[in-house]
C-alpha positions, 0 to 999 in steps of 0.5 A: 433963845431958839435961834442959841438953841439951833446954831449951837445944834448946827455948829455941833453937828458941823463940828462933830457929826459931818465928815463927807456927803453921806455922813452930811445927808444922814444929818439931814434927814436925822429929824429928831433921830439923834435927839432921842438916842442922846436921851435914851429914847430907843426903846419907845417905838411911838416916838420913833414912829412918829419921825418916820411919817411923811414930814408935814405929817409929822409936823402936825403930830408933834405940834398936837403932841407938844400942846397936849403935853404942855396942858396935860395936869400932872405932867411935870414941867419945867417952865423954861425948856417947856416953852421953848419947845412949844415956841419952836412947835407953834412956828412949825405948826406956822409952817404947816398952815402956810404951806407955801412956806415949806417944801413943795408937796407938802398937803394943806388937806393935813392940816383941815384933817387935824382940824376935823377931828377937833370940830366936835368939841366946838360945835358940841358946847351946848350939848354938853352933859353935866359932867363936861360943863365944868371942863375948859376947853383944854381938858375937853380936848384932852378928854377927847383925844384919850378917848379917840381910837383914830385920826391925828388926835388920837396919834397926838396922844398917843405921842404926848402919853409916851413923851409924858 
């Protein structure tokens, strides 16, 4: 199904968007750009922003995103397209921790820093008050990330709020 969804993406752009060196090079850097105009997304800057980032950054953000969206209750879902695009988000999240695998330059300390601002809801399970104790892990990490003033988690739900 990923691999329909992105030849029929690039066979689009190929047929309709790509007529010299300039047009092919903004298409390459388009990074979700034409995805939210064609979904009349112009207006939330969050989204646009995020896009903006340096792309490893970028990647994590939208993979945190994607994963607290896809757990959020009360988001409505549809099952299909949902998991296509959290099967698309774990291989770039894939990426990211196997660094080799992308561009050179690309930071593994981004991936340790997302990862630190999670490390107190493991460490924190015995000092739970009575009101987290009924929570799952997920709901904790929601919580958490509504609650988060900084830091990956709190841009992941930043992002996840204005994609809901």
């Amino acid at each position: 199904d990923i691999s329909s969804l992105v030849i029929a993406h690039a066979e689009d752009a190929w047929m309709n968007s790509i007529e010299d060196v300039e047009s092919y090079w903004k298409l390459s850097d388009s990074r979700g750009h034409w995805t939210l105009e064609r979904n009349g997304c112009q207006e939330m800057a969050i989204l646009w922003d995020s896009l903006e980032k340096p792309f490893d950054q970028s990647v994590i953000l939208w993979h945190m995103a994607t994963d607290l969206c896809f757990h959020c209750k009360g988001a409505s879902v549809d099952p299909e397209p949902a998991n296509l695009c959290r099967v698309i988000s774990n291989y770039m999240y894939l990426l990211c921790a196997n660094t080799e695998m992308l561009l050179p330059g690309s930071r593994t300390s981004l991936f340790k820093d997302a990862l630190n601002d999670l490390d107190g809801i493991f460490q924190a399970q015995g000092e739970e008050s009575e009101d987290d104790k009924h929570l799952t892990l997920t709901e904790k990490v929601i919580s958490k990330a509504a609650r988060s003033k900084k830091g990956f988690l709190h841009d992941a739900w930043v992002l996840a709020q204005g994609l809901m």
